[in-house]
C-alpha positions in Angstrom: 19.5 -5.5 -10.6 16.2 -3.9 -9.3 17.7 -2.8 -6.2 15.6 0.5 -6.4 12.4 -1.3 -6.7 13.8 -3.7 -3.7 14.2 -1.1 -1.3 11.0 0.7 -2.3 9.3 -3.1 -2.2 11.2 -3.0 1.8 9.9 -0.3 2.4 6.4 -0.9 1.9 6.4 -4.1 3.7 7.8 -2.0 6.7 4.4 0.1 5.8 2.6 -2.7 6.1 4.6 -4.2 9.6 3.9 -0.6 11.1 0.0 -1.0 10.5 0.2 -4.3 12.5 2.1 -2.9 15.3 -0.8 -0.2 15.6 -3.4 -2.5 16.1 -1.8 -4.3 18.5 -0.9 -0.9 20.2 -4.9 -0.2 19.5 -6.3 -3.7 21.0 -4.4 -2.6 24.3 -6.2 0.8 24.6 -8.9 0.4 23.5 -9.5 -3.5 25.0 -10.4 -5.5 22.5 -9.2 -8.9 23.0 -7.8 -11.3 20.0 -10.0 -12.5 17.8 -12.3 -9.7 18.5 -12.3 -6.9 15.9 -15.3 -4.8 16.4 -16.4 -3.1 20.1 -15.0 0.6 19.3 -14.5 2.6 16.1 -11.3 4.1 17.1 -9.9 0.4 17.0 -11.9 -0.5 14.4 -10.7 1.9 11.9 -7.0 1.1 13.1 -7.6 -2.2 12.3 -9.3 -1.1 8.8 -6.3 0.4 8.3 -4.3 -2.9 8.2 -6.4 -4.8 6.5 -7.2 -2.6 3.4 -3.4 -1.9 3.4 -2.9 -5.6 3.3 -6.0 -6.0 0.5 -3.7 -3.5 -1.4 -0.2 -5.2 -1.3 -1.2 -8.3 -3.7 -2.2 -5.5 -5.9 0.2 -3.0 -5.8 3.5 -5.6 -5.2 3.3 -7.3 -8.8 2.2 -4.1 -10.6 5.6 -2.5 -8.9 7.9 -5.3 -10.2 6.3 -5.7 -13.8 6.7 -2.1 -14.5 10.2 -2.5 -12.9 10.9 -5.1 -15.1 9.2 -3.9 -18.3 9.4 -0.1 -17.9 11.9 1.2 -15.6 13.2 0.2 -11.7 13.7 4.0 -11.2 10.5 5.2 -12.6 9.4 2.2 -10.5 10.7 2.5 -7.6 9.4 6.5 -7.8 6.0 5.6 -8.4 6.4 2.9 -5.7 7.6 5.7 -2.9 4.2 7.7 -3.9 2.2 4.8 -3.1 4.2 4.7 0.4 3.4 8.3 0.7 -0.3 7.6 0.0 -0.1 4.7 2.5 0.8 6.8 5.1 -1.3 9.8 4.6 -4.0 6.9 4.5 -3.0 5.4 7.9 -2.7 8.7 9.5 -5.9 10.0 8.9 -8.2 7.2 8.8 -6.6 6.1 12.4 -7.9 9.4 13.2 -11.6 9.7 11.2 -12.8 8.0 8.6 -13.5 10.8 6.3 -9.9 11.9 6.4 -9.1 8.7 4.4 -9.5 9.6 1.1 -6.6 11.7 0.1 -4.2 9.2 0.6 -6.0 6.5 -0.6 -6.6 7.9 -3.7 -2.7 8.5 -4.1 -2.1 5.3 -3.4 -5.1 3.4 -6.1 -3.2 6.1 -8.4 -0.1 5.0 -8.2 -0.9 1.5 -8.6 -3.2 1.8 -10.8 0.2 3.8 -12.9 2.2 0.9 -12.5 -0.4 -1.4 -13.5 -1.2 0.7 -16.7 2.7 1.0 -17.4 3.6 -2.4 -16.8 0.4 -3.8 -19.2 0.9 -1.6 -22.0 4.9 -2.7 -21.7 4.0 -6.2 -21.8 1.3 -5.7 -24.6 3.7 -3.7 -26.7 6.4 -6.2 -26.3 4.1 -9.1 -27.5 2.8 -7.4 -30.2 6.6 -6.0 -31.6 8.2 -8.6 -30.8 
């Protein structure tokens, strides 16, 4: 039934709702008035923050259910929670300097890049074998 990879795939919308509430919290003190999104790093990498998260999710959301599907929802859903983890240690410190970014996004591109590998090579294997 998936229901590991559901919760992981809940999860990392909630990941993704949480970024948009800090920009909104950011646009407030910081002033920067809708549709503006330039006129103060701080905001600016808030709002970087949000969007490469949401670049990410189209990405990282089919590789999670293929290998789910393909692989294994437990192995899935694990790899799934150290993308979260990544997400986070992404949002954290790029909200607070850009330099600080890497760590987690390199976590995260890991992890989906995992699941995309795992989920291919499934797939691949299954067409060729049958």
């Amino acid at each position: 039934m998936y229901l590991s990879t559901a919760l992981i795939t809940c999860l990392a919308v909630a990941v993704y709702f949480s970024s948009a509430i800090l920009v909104s919290r950011a646009r407030t003190a910081y002033g920067i008035k809708a549709p503006a999104v330039t006129g103060n790093p701080d905001f600016e990498r808030v709002f970087r923050v949000q969007m490469n998260t949401l670049e990410w999710m189209p990405i990282f959301l089919p590789a999670l259910w293929l290998f789910a599907i393909y692989v294994s929802d437990p192995f899935a859903a694990a790899i799934g929670l150290v993308w979260i983890a990544g997400r986070i240690l992404y949002i954290v410190g790029y909200s607070k300097a850009a330099n600080k970014r890497e760590v987690g996004f390199m976590i995260q591109a890991f992890a989906t890049v995992a699941l995309w590998l795992g989920a291919t090579g499934a797939i691949v294997w299954r067409l060729v074998h049958g």
